[in-house]
C-alpha positions in Angstrom: -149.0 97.6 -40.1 -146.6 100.2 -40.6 -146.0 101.5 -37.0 -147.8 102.0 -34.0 -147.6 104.2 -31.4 -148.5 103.0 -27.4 -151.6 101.2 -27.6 -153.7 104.1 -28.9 -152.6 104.9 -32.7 -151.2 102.6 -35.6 -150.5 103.2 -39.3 -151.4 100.6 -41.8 -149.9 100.1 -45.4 -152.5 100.4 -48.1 -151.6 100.2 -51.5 -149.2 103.6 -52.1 -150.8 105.3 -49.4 -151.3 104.3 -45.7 -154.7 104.7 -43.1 -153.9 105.6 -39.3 -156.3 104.6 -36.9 -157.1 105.9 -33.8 -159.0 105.2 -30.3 -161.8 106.6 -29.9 -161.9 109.2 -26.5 -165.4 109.4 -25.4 -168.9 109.0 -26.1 -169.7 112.1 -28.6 -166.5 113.2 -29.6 -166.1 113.9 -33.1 -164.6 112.0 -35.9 -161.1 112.2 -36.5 -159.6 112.0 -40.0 -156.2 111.9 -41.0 -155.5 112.6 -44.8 -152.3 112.5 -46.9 -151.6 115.4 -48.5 -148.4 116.9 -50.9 -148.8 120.4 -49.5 -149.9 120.8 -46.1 -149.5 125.2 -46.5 -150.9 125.3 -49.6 -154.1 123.2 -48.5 -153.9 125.1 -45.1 -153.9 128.9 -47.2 -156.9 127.2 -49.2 -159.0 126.2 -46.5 -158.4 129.8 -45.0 -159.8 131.1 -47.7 -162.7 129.1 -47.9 -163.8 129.9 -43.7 -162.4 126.8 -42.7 -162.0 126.9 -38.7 -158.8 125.7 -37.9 -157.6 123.9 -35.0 -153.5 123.7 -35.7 -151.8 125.8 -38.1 -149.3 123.7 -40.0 -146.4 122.2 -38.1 -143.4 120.3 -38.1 -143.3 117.0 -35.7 -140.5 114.4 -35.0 -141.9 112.0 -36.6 -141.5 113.5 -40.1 -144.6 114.9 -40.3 -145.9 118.3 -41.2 -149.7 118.8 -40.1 -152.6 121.1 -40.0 -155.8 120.4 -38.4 -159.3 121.9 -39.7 -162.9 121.3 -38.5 -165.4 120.7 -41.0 -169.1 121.9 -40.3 -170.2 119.0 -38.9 -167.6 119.6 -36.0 -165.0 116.3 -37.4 -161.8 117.4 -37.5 -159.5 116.8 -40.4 -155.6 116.5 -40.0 -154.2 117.2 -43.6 -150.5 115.1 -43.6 -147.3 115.8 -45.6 -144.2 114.1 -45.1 -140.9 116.0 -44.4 -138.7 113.2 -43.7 -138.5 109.8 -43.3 -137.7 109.0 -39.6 -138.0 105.4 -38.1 -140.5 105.3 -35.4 -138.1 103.9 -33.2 -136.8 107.8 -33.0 -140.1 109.3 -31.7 -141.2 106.6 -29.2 -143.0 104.1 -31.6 -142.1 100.4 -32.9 -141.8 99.4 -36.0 -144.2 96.9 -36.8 
């Protein structure tokens, strides 16, 4: 495990890359995916122009993170992930695992 965050969200090491996971909220609720990406407004502009419907325009977060969230037609919604800077989780409320 890379970090976690209360007891609701952790980040595991896999390979070069890394998988967070998630609890669930509810019965019904749609899938949530999180995906590493190198260019979070370029994929953003892309989906745009494809229809996408998006949730969250790209951001900055303290964790180092810049995000964007889409919904897919299915109704799952997909956080595309690029890393800004490399914070310690210590310095945005997680632990370091």
């Amino acid at each position: 495990m890379r970090w976690r965050a209360g007891g609701h969200r952790a980040q595991l090491a896999v390979g070069d890359g890394a998988v967070a996971i998630t609890e669930q909220r509810g019965a019904g609720r749609p899938a949530e995916v999180m995906v590493r990406v190198d260019d979070v407004d370029g994929h953003h502009e892309r989906a745009l122009e494809r229809g996408a419907q998006i949730l969250q325009a790209p951001a900055d977060y303290p964790y180092g993170e810049r995000q964007c969230t889409v919904v897919d037609p299915g109704g799952n919604h997909w956080t595309f992930s690029e890393t800004i800077a490399d914070v310690a989780p210590e310095e945005w409320g997680g632990t370091s695992a």
